[in-house]
C-alpha positions in Angstrom: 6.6 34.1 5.5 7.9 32.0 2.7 10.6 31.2 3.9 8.5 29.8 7.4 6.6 28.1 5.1 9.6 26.3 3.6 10.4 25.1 7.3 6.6 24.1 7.9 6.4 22.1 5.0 9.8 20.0 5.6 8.4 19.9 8.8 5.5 18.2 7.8 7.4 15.6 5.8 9.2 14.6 8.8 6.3 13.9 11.0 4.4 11.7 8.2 7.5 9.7 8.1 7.5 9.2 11.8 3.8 8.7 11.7 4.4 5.9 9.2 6.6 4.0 10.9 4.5 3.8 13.9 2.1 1.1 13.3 -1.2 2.5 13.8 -4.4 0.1 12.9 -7.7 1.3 14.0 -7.6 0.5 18.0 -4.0 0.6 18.4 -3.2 4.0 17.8 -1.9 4.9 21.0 1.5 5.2 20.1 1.0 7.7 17.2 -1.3 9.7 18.9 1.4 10.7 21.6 3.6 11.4 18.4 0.9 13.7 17.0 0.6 15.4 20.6 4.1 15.5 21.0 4.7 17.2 17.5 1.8 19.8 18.2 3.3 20.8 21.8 6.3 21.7 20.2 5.6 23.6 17.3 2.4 25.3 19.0 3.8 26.0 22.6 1.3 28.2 22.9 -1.7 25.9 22.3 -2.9 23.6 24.8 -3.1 20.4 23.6 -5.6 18.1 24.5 -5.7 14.0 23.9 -8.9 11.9 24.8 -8.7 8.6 24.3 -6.1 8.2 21.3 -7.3 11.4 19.7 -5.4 15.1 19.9 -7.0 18.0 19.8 -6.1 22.0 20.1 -7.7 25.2 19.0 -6.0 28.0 18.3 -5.3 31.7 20.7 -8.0 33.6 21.8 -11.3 31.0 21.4 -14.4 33.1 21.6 -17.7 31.6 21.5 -19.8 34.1 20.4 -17.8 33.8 17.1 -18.2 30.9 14.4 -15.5 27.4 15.0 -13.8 26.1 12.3 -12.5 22.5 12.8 -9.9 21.0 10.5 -9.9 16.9 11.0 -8.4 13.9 9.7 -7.7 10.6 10.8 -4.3 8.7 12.0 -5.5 5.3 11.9 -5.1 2.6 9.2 -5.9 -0.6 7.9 -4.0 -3.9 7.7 -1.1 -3.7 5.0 -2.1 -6.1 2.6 0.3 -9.1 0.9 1.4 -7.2 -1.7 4.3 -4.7 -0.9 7.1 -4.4 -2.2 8.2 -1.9 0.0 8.3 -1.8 3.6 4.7 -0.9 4.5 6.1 0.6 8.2 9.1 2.4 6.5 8.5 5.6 4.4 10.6 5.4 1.4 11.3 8.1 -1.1 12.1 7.3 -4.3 11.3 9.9 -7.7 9.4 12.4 -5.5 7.2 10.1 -3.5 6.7 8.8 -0.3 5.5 5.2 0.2 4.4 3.6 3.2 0.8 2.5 5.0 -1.2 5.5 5.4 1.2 7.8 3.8 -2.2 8.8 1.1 -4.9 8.0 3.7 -4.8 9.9 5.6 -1.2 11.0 6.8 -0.7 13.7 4.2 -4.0 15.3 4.5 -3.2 15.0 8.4 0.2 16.8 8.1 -1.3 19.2 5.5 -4.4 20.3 8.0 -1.6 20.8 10.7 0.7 23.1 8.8 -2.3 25.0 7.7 -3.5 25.0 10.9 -0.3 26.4 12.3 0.0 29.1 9.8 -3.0 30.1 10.3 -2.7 30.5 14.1 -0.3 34.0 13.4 -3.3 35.6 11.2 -6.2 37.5 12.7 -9.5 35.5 11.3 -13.3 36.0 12.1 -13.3 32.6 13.6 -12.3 30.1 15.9 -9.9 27.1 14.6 -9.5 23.8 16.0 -7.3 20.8 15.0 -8.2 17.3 15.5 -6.8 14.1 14.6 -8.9 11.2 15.0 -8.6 7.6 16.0 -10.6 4.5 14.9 -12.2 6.3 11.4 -11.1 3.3 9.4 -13.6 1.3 11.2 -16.7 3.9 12.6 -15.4 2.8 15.6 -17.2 4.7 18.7 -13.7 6.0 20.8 -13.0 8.0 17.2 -15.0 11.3 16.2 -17.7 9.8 18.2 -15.9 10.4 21.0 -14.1 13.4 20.1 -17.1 15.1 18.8 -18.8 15.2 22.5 -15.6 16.7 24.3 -15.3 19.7 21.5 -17.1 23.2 21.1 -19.9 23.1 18.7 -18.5 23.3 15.1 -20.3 25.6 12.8 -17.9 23.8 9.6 -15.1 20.8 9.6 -12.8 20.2 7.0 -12.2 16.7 6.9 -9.0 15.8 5.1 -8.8 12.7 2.8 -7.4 11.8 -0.3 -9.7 14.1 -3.0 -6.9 15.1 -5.2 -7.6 18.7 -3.2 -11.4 18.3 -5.1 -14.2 19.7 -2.1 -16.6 16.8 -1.8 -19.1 18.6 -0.9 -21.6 15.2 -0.4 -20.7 11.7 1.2 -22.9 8.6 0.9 -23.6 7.4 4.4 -23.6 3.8 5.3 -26.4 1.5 6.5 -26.3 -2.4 6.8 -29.8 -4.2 7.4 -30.0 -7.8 8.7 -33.2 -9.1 6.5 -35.0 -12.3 7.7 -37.6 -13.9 5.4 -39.9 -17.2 7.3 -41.4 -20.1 5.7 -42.5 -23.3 6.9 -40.4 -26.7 6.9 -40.8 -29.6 5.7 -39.1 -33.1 4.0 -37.6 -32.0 0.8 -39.1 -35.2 -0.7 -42.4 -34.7 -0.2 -44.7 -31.9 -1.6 -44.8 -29.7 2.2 -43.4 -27.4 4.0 -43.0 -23.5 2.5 -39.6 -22.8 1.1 -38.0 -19.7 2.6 -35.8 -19.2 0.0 -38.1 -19.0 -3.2 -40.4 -16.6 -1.3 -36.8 -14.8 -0.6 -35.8 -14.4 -3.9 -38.4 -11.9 -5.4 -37.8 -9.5 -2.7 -34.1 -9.3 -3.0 -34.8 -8.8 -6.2 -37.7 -6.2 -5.9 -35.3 -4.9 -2.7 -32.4 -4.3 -5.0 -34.1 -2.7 -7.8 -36.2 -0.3 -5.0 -36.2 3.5 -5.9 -36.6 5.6 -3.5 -38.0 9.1 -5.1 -35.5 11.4 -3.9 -32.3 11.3 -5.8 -29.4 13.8 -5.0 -27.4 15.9 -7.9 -24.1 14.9 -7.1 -24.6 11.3 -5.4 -27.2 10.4 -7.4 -29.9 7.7 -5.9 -29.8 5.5 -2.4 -27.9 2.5 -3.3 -29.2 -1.0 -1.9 -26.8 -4.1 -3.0 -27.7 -7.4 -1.2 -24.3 -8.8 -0.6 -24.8 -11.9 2.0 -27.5 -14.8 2.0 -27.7 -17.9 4.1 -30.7 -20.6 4.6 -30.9 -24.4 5.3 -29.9 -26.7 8.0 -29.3 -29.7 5.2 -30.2 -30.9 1.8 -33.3 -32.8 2.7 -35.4 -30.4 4.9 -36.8 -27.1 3.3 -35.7 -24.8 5.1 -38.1 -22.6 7.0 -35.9 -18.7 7.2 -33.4 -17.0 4.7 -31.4 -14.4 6.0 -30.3 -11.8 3.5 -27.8 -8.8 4.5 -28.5 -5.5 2.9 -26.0 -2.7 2.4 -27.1 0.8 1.5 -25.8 3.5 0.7 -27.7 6.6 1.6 -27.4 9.9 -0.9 -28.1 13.0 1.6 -32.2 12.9 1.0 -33.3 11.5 3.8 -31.8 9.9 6.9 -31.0 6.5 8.1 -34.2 6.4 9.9 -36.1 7.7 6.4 -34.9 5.0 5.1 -35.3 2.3 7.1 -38.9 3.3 7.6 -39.4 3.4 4.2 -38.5 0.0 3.5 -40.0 -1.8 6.6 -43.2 -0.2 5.4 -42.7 -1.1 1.3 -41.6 -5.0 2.3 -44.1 -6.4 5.3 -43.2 -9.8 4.1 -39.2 -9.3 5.0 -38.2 -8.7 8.8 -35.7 -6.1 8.3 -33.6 -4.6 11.2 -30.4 -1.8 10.9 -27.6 -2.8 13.0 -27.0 1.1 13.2 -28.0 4.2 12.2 -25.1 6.1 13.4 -23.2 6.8 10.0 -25.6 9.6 8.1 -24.6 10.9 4.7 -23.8 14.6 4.7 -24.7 17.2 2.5 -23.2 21.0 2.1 -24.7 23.6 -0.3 -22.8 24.8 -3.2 -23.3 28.5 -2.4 -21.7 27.9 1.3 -18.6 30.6 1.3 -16.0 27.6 1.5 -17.3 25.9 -1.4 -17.2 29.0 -2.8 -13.9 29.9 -2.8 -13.4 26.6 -3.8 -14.9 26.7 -7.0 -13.3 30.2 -7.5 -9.4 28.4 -6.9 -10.9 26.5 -9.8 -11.0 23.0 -7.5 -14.6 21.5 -8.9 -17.0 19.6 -6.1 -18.1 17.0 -6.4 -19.8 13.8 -4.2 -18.1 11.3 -2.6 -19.1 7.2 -2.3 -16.5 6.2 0.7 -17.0 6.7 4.1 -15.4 9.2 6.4 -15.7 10.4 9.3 -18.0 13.3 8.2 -20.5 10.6 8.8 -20.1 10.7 12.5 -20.0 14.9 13.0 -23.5 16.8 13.1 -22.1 19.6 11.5 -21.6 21.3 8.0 -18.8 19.6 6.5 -16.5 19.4 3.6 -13.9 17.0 2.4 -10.9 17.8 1.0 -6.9 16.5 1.0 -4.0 15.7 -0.8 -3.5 12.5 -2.8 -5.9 10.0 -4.5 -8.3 7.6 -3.1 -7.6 4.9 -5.5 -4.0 4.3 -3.9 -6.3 3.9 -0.3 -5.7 0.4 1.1 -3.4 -0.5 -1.3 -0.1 -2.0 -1.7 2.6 0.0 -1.9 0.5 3.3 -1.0 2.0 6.3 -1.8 1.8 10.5 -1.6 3.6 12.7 -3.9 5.8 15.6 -1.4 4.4 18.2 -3.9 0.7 17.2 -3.5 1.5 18.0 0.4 3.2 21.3 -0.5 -0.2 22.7 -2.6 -2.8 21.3 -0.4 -0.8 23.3 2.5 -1.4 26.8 0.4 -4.7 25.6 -0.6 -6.2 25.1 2.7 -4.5 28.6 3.6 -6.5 29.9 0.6 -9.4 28.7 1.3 -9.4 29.5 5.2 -7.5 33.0 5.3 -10.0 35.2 6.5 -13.0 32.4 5.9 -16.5 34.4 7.0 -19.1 32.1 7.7 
């Protein structure tokens, strides 16, 4: 078995360079999709597997549904390189033990990592069902992504979504709202004493919206975060202008839903006109006493909650995310993974799923 696992891990190194020099931005992952499909078919002949859209999916021998599913999920899309390599951003080059290249941290190794796992996990007898599935468009919510996906598969009793955690469980994930605020005056000549200035009656309730607290705050991602981060008003420097538009973004904790919150806040501000352009992307929540977070904490790997967006925001289901690597090296230049980090999240996630009850 070791020595399988040997072959499993080099193999995994191999298809995250492939998958790096494929450029994949959110949309456009077509061709590293059929890479991803292509890989599975070949090392899991016996799996059938599955591509909708430009996400791949397979689940393991033997799917019973009277038993619990396990899904294990990461993403192949990524953003736009930005100006600063210095190394090729579609090349993966090694150099003192690590791999650079776009994506290489988020999310290729927690992608190859969830498919070695997931393949050494295929020749063990476990109480549940396992499924694989890498997902287009995360980097973006984008609805042909888990969206998508999430409609085509069984229903998932708990998804282990890789990202770069340093192989910490985040076992809470702020969701993501954005509110279009409109606040109406009346106009008038800026020269004369008329008109009602939309932007001083504005300006308290960004200020009162900012500073709102709602009374629910969560343990481990603390309170709903509300940061105004756009404003526009006027037509030109003599007329007082008669709207200010404000945009919102807030970040939910796991307390209450999107549609809590909204509510909330359309009943605590009258004055301001506030509309969500979605409520799609929930934050997610998963108790510390469930069994995976368990045997987390008993591997000595500490939980904790997570600020960025993934796609646990899009599936219903208990989830919990975990990968290789570091978030801070996400979307940057010259993005890297160490190999090693790929090699211990492999026998990690083995750990932690190897005989999993749930």
């Amino acid at each position: 078995m070791t020595e399988n696992r040997d072959e499993i891990y080099y193999d995994s190194l191999a298809l995250l360079k492939r998958m790096v020099a494929i450029p994949s931005q959110s949309r456009q992952e077509e061709k590293v999709s059929r890479e991803v499909a292509r890989f599975l078919s070949s090392v899991l002949p016996q799996c059938d597997v599955k591509r909708l859209h430009n996400n791949v999916w397979v689940a393991a021998p033997g799917f019973d549904p009277a038993r619990p599913t396990v899904m294990l999920n990461s993403h192949i899309d990524t953003v736009k390189p930005v100006a600063g390599w210095t190394f090729p951003p579609y090349e993966a080059t090694e150099l003192d033990g690590r791999i650079y290249g776009l994506g290489s941290n988020d999310a290729g190794a927690s992608l190859v990592s969830l498919i070695a796992a997931f393949r050494i996990l295929c020749e063990k007898e476990n109480p549940y069902n396992l499924i694989f599935a890498a997902s287009a468009e995360e980097e973006v919510s984008g609805g042909n992504g888990m969206e998508l996906l999430i409609k085509e598969l069984p229903p998932v009793t708990l998804a282990v979504v890789g990202e770069p955690t340093g192989m910490r469980p985040a076992i809470a994930e702020k969701g993501l709202m954005v509110l279009d605020c409109a606040v109406r005056g009346v106009s008038g000549h800026a020269a004369r004493n008329e008109g009602e200035n939309a932007i001083y009656k504005a300006l308290p309730l960004i200020e009162a919206l900012s500073e709102y607290r709602f009374a629910k705050e969560s343990p481990v991602l603390g309170p709903v975060k509300i940061t105004v981060t756009q404003i526009a008003a006027g037509t030109q420097h003599n007329v007082v202008p008669d709207l200010c538009t404000f945009v919102a973004d807030v970040r939910p904790n796991g307390m209450y839903t999107n549609r809590e919150i909204l509510d909330q806040l359309q009943r605590e501000f009258p004055q301001c006109e506030i509309k969500a352009r979605s409520l799609r992307l929930n934050s997610s929540h998963i108790e510390e006493s469930h069994p995976f977070v368990f045997r987390c904490t008993m591997l000595g790997l500490e939980p904790f909650g997570s600020p960025t967006l993934s796609d646990q925001a899009l599936i219903p289901y208990k989830s919990v995310k975990i990968g290789p690597g570091d978030s801070a090296r996400s979307h940057t230049a010259d993005e890297y993974i160490v190999a090693d980090e790929i090699r211990e999240a492999i026998d990690i996630y083995v750990k932690l799923l190897d005989g999993l009850r749930l």
